[in-house]
C-alpha positions as CSV (number, residue, x, y, z in Angstrom):
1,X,0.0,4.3,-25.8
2,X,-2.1,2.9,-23.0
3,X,-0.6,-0.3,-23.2
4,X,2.9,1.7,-22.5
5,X,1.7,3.6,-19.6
6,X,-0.5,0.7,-17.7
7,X,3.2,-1.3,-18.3
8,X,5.6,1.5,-16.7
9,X,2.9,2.6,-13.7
10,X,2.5,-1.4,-13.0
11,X,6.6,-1.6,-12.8
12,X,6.7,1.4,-10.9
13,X,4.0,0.7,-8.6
14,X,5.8,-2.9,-8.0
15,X,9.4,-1.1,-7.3
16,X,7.8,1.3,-4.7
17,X,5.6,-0.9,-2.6
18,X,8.5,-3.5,-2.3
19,X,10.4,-0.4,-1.1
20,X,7.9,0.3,1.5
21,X,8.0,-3.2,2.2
22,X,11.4,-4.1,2.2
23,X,12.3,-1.7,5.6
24,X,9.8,-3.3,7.5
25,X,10.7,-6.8,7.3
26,X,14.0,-6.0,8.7
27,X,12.0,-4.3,11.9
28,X,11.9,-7.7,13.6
29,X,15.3,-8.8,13.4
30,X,16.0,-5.0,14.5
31,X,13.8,-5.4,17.7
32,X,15.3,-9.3,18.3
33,X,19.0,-8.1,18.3
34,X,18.2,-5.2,20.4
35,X,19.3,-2.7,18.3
36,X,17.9,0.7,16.6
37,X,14.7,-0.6,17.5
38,X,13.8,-2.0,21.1
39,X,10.1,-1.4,21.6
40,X,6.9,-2.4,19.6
41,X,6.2,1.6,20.2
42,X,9.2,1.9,18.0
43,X,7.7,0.4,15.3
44,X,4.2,2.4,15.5
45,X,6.6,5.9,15.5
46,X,8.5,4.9,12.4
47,X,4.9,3.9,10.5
48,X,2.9,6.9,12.1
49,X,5.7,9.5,10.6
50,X,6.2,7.8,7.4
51,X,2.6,7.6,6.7
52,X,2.1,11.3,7.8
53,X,5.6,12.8,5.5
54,X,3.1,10.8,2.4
55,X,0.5,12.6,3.3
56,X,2.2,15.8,3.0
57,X,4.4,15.2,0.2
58,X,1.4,13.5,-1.9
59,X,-0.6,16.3,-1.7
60,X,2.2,18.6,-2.6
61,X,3.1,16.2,-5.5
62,X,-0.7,16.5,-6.8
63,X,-0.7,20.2,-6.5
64,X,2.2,20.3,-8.6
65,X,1.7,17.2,-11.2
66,X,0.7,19.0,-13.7
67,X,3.7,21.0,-14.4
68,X,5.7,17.6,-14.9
69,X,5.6,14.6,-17.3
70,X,4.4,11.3,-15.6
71,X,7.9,10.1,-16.8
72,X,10.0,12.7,-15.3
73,X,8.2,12.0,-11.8
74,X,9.0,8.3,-12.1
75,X,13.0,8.8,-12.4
76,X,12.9,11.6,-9.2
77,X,10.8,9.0,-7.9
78,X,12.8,5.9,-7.8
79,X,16.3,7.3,-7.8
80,X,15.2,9.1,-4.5
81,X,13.6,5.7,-3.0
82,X,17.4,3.7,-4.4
83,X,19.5,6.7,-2.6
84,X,17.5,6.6,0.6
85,X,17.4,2.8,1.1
86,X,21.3,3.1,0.8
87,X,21.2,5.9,3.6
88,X,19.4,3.6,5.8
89,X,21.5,1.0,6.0
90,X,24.1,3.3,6.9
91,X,21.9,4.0,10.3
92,X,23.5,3.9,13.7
93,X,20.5,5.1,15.9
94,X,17.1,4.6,16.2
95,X,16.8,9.0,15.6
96,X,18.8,8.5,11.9
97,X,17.0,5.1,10.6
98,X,13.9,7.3,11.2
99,X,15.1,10.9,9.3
100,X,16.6,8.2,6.2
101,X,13.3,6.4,6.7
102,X,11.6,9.5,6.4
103,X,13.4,10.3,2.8
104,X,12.4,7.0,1.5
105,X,8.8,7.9,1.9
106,X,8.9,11.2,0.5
107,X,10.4,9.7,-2.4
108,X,8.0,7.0,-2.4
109,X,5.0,9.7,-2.2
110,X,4.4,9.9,-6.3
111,X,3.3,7.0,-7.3
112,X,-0.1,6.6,-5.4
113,X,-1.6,10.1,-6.9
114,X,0.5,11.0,-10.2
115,X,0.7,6.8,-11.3
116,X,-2.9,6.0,-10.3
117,X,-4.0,8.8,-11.7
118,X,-2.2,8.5,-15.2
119,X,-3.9,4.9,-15.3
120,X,-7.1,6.0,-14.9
121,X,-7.3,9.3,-17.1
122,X,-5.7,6.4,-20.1
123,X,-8.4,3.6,-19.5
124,X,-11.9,5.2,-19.3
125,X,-15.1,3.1,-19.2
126,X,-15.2,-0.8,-19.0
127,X,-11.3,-0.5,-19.6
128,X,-11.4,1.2,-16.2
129,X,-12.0,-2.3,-14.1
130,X,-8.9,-4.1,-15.6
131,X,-6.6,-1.4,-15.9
132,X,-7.3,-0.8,-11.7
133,X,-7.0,-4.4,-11.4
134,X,-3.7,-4.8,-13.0
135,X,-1.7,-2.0,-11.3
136,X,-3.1,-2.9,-7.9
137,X,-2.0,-6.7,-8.5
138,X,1.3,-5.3,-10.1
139,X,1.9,-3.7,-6.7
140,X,1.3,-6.7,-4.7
141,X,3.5,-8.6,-6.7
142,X,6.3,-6.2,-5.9
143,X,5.4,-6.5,-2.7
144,X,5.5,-10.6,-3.3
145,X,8.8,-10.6,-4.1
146,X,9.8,-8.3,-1.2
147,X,8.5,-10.5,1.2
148,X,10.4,-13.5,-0.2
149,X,13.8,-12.3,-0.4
150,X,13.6,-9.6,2.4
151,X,13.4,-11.9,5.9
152,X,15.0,-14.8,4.1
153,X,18.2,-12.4,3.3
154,X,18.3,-10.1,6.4
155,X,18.4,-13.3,8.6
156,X,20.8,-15.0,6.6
157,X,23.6,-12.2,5.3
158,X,22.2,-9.3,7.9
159,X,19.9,-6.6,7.9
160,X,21.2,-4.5,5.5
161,X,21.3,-6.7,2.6
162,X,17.6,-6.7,1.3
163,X,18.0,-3.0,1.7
164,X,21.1,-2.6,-1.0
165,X,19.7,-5.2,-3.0
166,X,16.4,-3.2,-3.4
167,X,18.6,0.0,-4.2
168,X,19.0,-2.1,-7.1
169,X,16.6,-2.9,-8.2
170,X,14.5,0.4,-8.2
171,X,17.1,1.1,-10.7
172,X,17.0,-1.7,-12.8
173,X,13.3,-2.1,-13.3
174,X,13.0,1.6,-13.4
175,X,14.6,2.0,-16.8
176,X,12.8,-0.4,-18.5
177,X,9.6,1.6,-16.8
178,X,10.9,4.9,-17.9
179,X,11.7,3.9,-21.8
180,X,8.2,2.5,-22.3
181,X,6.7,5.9,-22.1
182,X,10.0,8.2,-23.3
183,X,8.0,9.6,-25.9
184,X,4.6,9.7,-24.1
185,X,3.3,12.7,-23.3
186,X,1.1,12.0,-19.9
187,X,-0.4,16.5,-20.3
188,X,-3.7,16.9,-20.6
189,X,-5.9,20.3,-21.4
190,X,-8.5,18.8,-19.4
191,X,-6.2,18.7,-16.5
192,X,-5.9,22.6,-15.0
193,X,-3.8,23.6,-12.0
194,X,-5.7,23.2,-8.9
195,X,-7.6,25.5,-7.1
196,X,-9.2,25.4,-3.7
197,X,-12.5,24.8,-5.5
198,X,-10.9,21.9,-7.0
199,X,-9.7,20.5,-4.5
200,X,-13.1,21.0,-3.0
201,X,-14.8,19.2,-5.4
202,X,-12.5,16.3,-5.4
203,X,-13.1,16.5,-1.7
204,X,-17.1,16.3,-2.2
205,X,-16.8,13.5,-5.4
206,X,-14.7,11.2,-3.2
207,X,-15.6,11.6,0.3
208,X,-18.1,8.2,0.5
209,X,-15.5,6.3,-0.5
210,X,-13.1,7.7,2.5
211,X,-14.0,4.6,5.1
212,X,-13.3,2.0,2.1
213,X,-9.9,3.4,1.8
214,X,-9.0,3.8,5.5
215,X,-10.2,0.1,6.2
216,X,-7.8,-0.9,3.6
217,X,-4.7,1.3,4.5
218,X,-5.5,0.0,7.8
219,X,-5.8,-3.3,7.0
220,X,-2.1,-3.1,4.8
221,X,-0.2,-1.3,7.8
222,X,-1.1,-3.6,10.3
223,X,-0.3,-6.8,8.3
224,X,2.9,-4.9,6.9
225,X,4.1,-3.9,10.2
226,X,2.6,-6.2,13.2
227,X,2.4,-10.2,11.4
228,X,6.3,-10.5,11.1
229,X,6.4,-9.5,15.2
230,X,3.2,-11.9,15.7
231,X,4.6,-14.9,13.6
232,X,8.4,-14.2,14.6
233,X,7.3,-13.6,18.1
234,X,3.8,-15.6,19.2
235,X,4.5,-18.4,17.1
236,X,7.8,-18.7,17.4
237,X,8.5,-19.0,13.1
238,X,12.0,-18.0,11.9
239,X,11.7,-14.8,9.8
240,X,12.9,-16.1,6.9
241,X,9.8,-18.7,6.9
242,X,7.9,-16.0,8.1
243,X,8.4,-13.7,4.8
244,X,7.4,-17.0,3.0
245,X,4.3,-16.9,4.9
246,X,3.7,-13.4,4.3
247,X,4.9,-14.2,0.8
248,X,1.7,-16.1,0.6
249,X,0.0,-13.7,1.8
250,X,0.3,-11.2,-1.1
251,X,0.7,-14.0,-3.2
252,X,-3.4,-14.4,-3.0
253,X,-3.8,-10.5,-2.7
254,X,-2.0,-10.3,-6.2
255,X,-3.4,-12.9,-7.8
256,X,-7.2,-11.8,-7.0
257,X,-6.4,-8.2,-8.2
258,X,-5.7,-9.3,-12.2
259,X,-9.1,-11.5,-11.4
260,X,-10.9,-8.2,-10.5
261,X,-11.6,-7.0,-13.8
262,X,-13.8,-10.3,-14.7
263,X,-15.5,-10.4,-11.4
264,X,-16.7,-7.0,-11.5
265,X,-18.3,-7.4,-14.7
266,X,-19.9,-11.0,-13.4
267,X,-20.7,-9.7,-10.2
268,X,-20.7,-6.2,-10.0
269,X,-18.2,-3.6,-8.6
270,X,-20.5,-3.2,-5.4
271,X,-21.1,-6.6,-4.5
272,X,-17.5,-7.4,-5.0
273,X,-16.6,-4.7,-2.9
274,X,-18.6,-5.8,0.1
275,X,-17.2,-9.0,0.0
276,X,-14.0,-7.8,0.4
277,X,-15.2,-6.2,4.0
278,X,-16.7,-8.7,5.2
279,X,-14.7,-11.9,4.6
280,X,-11.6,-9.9,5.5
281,X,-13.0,-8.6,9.1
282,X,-13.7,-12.3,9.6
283,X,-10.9,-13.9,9.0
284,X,-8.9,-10.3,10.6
285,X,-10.4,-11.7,13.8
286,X,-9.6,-15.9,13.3
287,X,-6.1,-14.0,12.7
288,X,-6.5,-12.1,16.2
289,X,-7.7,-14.7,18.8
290,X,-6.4,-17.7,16.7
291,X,-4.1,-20.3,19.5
292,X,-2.0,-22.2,16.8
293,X,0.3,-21.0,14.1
294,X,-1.7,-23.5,11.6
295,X,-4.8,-21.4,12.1
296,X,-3.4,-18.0,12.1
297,X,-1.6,-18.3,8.8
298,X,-5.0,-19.9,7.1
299,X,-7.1,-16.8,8.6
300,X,-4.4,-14.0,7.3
301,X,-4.2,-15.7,3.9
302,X,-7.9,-15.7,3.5
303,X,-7.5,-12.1,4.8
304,X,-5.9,-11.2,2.4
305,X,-7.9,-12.7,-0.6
306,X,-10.5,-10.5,0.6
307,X,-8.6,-7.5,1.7
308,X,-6.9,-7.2,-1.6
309,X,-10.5,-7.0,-4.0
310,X,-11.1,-3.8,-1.8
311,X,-8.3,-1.5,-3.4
312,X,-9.2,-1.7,-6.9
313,X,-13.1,-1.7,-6.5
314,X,-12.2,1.7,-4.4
315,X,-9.8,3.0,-7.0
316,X,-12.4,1.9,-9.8
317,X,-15.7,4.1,-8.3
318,X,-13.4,6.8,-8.0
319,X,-11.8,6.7,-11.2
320,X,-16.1,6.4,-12.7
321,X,-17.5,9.1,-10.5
322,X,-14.2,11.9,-10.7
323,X,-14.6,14.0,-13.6
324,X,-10.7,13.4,-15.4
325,X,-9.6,17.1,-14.5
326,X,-9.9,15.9,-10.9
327,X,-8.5,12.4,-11.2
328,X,-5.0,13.6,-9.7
329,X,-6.4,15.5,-6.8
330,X,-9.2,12.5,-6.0
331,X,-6.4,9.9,-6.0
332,X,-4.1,12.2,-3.9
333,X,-6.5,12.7,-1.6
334,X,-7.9,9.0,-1.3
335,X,-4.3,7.7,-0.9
336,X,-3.8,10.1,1.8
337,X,-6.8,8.9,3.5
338,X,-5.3,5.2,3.4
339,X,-1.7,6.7,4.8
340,X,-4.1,8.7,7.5
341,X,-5.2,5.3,8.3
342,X,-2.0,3.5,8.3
343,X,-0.4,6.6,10.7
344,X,-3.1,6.3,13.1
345,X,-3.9,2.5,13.8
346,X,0.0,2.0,13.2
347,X,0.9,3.7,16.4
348,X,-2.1,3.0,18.1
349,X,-1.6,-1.1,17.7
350,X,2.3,-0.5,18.6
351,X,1.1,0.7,22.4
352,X,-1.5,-1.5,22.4
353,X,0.4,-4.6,21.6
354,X,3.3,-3.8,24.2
355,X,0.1,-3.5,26.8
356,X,-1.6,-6.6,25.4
357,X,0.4,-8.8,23.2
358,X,0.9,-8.9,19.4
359,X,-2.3,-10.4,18.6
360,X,-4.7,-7.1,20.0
361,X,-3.2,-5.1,16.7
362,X,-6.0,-7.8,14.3
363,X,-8.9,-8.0,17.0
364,X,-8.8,-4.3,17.2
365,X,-8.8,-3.9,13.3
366,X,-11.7,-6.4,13.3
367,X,-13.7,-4.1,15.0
368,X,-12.9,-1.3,12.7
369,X,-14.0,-4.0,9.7
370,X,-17.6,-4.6,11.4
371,X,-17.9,-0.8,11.3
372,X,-17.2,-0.2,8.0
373,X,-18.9,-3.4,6.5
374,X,-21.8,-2.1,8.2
375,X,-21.7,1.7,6.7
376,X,-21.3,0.2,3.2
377,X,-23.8,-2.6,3.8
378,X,-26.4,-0.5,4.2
379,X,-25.6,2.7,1.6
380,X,-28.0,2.6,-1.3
381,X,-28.2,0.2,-3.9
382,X,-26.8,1.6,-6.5
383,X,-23.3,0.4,-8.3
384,X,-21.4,4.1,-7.0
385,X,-22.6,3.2,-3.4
């Protein structure tokens, strides 16, 4: 049974995040023909309100799990993600690619609480670290493949392409996702409706960990949403070599994810996890002041080997520290830290890179790394921080 479920939340986590991925790709193309989008501060609007409707609907989702199989959420899931990527292609103004937009991402608002969650509550103890590991990787891997065939596609067959193709594909993959646990049954006793003490509790149990998970969401947005422009833009790369780039990018960032498991248990979950803010500020800020294309893809690829052994160190000291009953609530609420994150620097970096250039979104972020790096650096020495 556990094998089932880690296999139909790592497809499932794969489908969604190369459908969050998938629209932004084709934001560059948008802005260089002029049309839907025209401004950077375009791009910050559509991430700030997508981010904030996955707040919302992720805590409503978590509220409400436990009504609903696990399996039943994954169909409402992805045939609301393939319906709304159809809908966006059909946009005609800047005002209806953002209400389609919108959909998508309330549709896409399950996984990150109810899928985590699901994970975690069927691999307790030293099963924990590799389970984390592989769904995180399994994302990225969605993400992988997004970044491939999206710039290469929209710059070859138009904008729209990548965007029915995905349509697709979230329905392809997400029957092979859905029969693997048909017959599971994801209800738990342990796991009562939520209360405001609950959700207090979870509050309480994962609040340390909040800076960990907004450097990361802030750290994903940015890349996601500002390196096509600076690549595209600064360096002058054609889009479709720039989704190879990026390509690479999460490449690395799923490859380290399946190592994580290992690591931790050489390492240590702490020490791994402090790595991961430190090289990636680093290299955030080679990224950020770097003068030559050659240097700026070696500092966001090394970014992102580092970047991407944050998420499931995160994930893995809450799923230890979160009593089960919670682990729906405390991965609601952690994800909706990183989309907090991802809201705020999103729109923040759009206005600052139409006042200072594409490259401020990574220096800025830097600064946010040191911060963080610091805060964790110095928490106690203990393997829960």
């Amino acid at each position: 049974m556990n094998k089932r479920i880690l296999f139909s939340a790592s497809v499932f986590h794969g489908v969604n995040d190369a459908a969050t991925l998938t629209v932004p790709m084709v934001f560059p193309l948008l802005y260089g023909l002029g049309f839907i989008i025209t401004r950077y501060a375009h791009i910050g609007i559509l991430s700030n309100l997508g981010f904030l409707i996955t707040v919302i609907f992720q805590l409503i989702v978590a509220n409400y799990a436990h009504r609903f199989e696990y399996r039943h959420l994954l169909v409402l899931s992805l045939a609301g993600v393939s319906f709304a990527l159809i809908l966006i292609s059909l946009s005609w103004s800047f005002l209806s690619f953002l209400l389609f937009y919108l959909l998508m991402r309330i549709f896409a608002s399950v996984y990150h609480s109810v899928g985590v969650a699901t994970v975690s509550r069927s691999h307790p103890d030293r099963a924990l670290d590799f389970a984390m590991g592989v769904q995180s990787a399994s994302g990225n891997l969605g993400v992988f493949l997004s970044f491939i065939a999206a710039g290469f596609l929209a710059q070859n067959y138009g904008w729209t392409t990548p965007l029915y193709l995905l349509a697709v594909v979230c329905v392809v993959l997400g029957i092979p996702s859905y029969l693997a646990v048909r017959n599971v049954s994801s209800k738990s006793r342990t796991v009562l409706p939520p209360d405001a003490q609950s959700w207090k509790q979870a509050i309480r149990e994962t609040l340390k960990y909040f800076p960990g998970f907004f450097y990361g969401g802030a750290g994903w947005v940015t890349t996601v949403f500002y390196a096509p422009s600076l690549l595209n833009h600064k360096f002058q790369i054609p889009l479709g070599r720039t989704g190879l780039y990026l390509a690479l990018w999460i490449a690395i960032g799923t490859v380290m994810p399946y190592l994580y498991g290992y690591m931790s248990h050489r390492f240590g979950r702490k020490t791994i996890a402090l790595s991961g803010f430190i090289g990636s500020t680093v290299f955030l800020l080679f990224l950020g002041i770097a003068p030559m294309k050659e240097m700026a893809l070696i500092s966001m690829i090394l970014f992102g080997a580092f970047l991407f052994m944050i998420y499931p160190a995160m994930q893995s000291f809450v799923g230890d520290n979160v009593s089960p009953s919670r682990h729906t609530l405390a991965f609601s609420i952690v994800a909706n830290v990183q989309m907090l994150a991802g809201a705020l620097v999103s729109l923040a970096v759009g206005f600052l890179s139409d006042a200072f250039g594409i490259s401020s979104p990574f220096i800025f972020l830097s600064v946010i790394g040191v911060l963080f790096s610091a805060y964790f650096l110095f928490q106690k020495n203990n393997q829960s921080f």
